[in-house]
C-alpha positions in Angstrom: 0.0 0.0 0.0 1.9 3.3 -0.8 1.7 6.0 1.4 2.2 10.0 1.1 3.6 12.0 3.9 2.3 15.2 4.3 4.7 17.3 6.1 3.2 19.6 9.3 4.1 23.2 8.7 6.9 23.7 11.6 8.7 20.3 9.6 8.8 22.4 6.5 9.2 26.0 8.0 10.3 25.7 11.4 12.1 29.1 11.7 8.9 30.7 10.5 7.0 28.4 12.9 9.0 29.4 15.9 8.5 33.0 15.3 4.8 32.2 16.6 5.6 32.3 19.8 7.7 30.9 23.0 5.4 28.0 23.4 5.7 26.7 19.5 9.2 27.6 19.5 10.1 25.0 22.7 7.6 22.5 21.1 10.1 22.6 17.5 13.1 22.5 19.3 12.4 19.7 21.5 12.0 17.6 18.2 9.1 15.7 18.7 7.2 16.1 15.9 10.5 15.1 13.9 11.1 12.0 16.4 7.3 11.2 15.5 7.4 11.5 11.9 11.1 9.6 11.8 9.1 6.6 14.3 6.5 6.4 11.4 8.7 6.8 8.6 10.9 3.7 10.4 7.7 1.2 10.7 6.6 2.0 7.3 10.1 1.3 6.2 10.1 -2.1 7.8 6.8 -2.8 6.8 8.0 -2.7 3.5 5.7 0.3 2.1 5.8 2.2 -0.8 6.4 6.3 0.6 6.4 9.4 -1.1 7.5 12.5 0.7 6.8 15.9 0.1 8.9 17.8 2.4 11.1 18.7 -0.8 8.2 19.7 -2.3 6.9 21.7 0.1 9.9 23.4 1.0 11.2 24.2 -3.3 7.6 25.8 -3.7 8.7 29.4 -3.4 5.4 30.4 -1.9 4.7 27.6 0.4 4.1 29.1 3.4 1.3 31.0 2.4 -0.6 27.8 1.4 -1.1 26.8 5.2 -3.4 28.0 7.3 -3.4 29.3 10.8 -4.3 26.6 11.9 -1.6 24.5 10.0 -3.9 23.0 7.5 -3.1 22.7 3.9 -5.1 25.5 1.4 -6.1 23.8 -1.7 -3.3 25.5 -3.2 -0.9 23.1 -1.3 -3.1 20.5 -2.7 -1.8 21.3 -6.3 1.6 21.2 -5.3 0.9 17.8 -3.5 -1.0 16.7 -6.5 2.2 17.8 -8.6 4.5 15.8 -6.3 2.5 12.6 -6.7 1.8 12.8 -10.3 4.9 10.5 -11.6 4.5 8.1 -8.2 1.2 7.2 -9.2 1.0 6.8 -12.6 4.4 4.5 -11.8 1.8 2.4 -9.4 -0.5 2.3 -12.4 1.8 1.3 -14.5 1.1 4.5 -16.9 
């Protein structure tokens, strides 16, 4: 089954992330989120599954951090740029 990991904002744009505030700042640099994501990433791995990242996505799209929200959600520009990034993985899986 492949998988797509979405990266959270403050993976992507943590010094822009810790400008909002003391308490989101000591969150990121505690690394948790990254210890979480590299704990998933690690039982997917051994699992065997099919990933796709799109951290470099995310971060070579000039205007990326304007496509979350305040609340850290993707806008549905972010879902073009995702949709970009998967294009070539799943037409590989279709055999396209």
């Amino acid at each position: 089954m492949p998988w797509t990991l979405l990266p959270s904002f403050d993976l992507v744009f943590a010094d822009h992330a810790n400008g909002l505030g003391q308490g989101a700042e000591s969150v990121i640099n505690s690394g948790a989120q990254r210890r979480m994501r590299n704990a998933f990433v690690a039982e997917l791995t051994k699992r065997g599954a099919v990933m796709t990242n799109l951290d470099p996505a995310f971060k070579a799209d000039g205007r990326a951090t304007t496509r979350y929200a305040k609340d850290f959600h993707i806008y549905r520009d972010a879902h073009r740029v995702a949709a970009k990034a998967l294009a070539a993985p799943i037409n590989k899986l279709l055999g396209r």
